[in-house]
N, C-alpha and C positions, 0 to 999 in steps of 0.2 A: 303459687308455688308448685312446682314438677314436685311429682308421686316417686321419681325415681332418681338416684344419682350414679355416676358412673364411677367407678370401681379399677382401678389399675394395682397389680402386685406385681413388682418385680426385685430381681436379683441383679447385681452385676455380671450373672452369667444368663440370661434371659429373662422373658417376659412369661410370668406367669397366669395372670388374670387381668383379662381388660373385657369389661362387661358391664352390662345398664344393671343396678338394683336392686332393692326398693330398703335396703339396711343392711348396715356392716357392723361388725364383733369386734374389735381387735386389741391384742393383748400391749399394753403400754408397757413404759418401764414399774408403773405405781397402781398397776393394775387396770382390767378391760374399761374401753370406751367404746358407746354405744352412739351409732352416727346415722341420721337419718335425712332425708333432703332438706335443703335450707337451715344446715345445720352450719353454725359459727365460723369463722376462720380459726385454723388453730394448727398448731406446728410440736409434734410431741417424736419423743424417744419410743421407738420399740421393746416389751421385753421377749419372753418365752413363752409362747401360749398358741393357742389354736383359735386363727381369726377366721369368723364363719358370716356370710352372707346370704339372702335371701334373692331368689329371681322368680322369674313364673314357672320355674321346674325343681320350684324348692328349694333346700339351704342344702348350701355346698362348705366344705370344710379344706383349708389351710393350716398347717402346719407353720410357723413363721419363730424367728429369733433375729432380734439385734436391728437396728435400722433407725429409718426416721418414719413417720407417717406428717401428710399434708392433706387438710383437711381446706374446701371451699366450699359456697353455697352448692356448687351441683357436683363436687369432684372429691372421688377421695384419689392420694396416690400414698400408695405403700411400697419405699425402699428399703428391702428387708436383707439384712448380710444374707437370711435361707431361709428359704418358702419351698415349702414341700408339698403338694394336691394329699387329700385323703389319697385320695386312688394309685399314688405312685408308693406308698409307704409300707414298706415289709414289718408288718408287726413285730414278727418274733425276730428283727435282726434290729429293731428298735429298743426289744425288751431286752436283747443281749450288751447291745451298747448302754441301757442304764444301766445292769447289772456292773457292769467293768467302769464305768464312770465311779460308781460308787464304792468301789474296792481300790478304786485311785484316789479318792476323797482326800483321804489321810495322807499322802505321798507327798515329794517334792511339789507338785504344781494344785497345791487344792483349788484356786478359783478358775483354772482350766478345766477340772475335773470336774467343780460345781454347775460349772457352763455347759459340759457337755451330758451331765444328766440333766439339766433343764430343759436340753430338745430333746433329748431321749424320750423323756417323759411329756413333750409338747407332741411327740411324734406319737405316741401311745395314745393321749387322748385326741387326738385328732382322728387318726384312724378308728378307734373304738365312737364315734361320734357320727361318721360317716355310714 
């Protein structure tokens, strides 16, 4: 059995990670799965969370909501509606959008507004991780 599996995230508007290894984080709809090589076949819903990976330069952090994840003996692929790098995420314009998410809660669109603090707050702890 390979020490390492390859790693694909992407979005419908680009490719965000395609990289060899060695363990992936990622946040499901029913909560994280933890996927290591020669790990199962398995076909799962995305939720809101920060999916994190390990290479030989350390653990890297994503930001991700909504999607599918496809898991095979040597391949993960994650189709994610938003995948965000630690490294590209403005904190305090993350912390702003929970804020107003959460002042929208109560309004005409609550499960819009619930969804949109979800990454809000995926995007906060992604960055604070990083």
């Amino acid at each position: 059995m390979a020490d390492t599996i390859e790693l694909e995230v992407a979005t419908p508007a680009r490719q965000v990670v395609r990289e060899t290894v060695t363990d992936v984080e990622i946040p499901g709809k029913d909560g994280y799965l933890g996927i290591l090589p020669g790990h199962a076949a398995l076909l799962g819903l995305l939720g809101a969370g920060t999916l994190a990976y390990s290479t030989g330069g350390g653990k890297r952090y994503v930001a991700i909501q909504g999607g599918f994840v496809e898991v095979s003996e040597d391949h993960v692929r994650v189709l994610a509606d938003i995948a965000e790098p630690a490294g590209e995420i403005d904190a305090a314009r993350a912390q702003a959008d929970l804020v107003r998410a959460q002042a929208e809660a109560a309004g005409a669109d609550p499960e819009a507004a619930l969804k949109a603090a979800a990454l809000a707050q995926a995007r906060i702890e992604t960055a604070r991780r990083a």
